[in-house]
Legacy VTK file of the C-alpha trace (Angstrom):
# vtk DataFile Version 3.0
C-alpha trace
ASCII
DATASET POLYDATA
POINTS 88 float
14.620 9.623 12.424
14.875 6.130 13.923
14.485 2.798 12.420
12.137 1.996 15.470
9.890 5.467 14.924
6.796 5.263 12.799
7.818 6.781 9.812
11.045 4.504 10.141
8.407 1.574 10.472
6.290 2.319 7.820
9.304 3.477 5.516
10.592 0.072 5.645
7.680 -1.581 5.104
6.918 0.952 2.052
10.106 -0.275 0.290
10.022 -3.874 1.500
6.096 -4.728 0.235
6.718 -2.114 -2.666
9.610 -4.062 -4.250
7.552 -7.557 -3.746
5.033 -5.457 -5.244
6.805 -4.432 -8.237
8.278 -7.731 -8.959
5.498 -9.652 -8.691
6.250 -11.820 -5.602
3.290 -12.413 -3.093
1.897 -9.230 -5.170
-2.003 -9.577 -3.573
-0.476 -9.874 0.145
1.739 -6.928 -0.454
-1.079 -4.844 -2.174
-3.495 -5.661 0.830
-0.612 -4.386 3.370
0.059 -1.453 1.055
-3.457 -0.487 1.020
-3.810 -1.038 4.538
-0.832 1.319 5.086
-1.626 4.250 3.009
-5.425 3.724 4.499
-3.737 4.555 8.127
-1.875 7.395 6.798
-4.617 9.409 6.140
-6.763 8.321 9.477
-3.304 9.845 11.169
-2.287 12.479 9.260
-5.304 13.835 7.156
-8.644 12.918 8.639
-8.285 14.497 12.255
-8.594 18.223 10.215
-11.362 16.859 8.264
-13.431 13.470 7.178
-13.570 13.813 3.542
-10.068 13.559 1.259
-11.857 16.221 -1.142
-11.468 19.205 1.885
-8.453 17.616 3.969
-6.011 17.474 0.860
-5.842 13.906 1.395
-6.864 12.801 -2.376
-3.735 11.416 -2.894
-3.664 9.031 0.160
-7.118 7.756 -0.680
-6.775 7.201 -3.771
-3.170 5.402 -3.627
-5.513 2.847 -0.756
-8.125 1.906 -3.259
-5.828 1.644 -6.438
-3.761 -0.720 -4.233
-6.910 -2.414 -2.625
-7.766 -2.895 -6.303
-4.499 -4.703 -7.370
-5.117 -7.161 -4.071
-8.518 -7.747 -5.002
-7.846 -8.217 -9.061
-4.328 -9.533 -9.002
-1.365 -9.016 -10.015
-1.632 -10.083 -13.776
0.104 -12.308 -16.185
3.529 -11.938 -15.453
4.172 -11.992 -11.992
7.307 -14.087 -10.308
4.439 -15.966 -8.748
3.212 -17.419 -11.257
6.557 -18.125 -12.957
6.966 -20.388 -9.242
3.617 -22.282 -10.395
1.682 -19.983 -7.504
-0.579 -17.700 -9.545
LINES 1 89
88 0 1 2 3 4 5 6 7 8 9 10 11 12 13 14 15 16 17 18 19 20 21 22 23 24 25 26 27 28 29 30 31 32 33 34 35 36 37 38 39 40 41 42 43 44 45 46 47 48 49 50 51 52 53 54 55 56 57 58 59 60 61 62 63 64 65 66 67 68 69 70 71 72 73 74 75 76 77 78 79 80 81 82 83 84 85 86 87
């Protein structure tokens, strides 16, 4: 698989946004592109069998979207690198 493929794409961008993630650095921006990400993965590769997660097997991918839509919306918490920079 290529680097320039969509899986290569959106593998990159899993680890790249899910380290910022994890660390705390520009946590709601990387939980909004997360969300967005794993929202597109099931339009592409669950939804065209069927519209709802419960009978396409696509629980997973819809609920990893709205826990990480969650963390965008609520924010990252108290001990984020962000707010150790003075930008919580």
């Amino acid at each position: 698989m290529s680097i320039a493929s969509m899986g290569g794409i959106s593998g990159v961008v899993e680890w790249g946004f899910g380290v910022l993630l994890v660390v705390g650095l520009f946590s709601r921006l990387s939980a909004f592109i997360l969300s967005g990400l794993t929202a597109v993965a099931y339009f592409i590769a669950q939804m065209p069998q069927r519209f709802f997660p419960l009978l396409d097997g696509g629980n997973p991918a819809a609920l990893y979207s709205f826990g990480i839509l969650h963390l965008a919306a609520a924010g990252p918490g108290p001990w984020p690198v962000d707010a150790m920079r003075g930008q919580g």
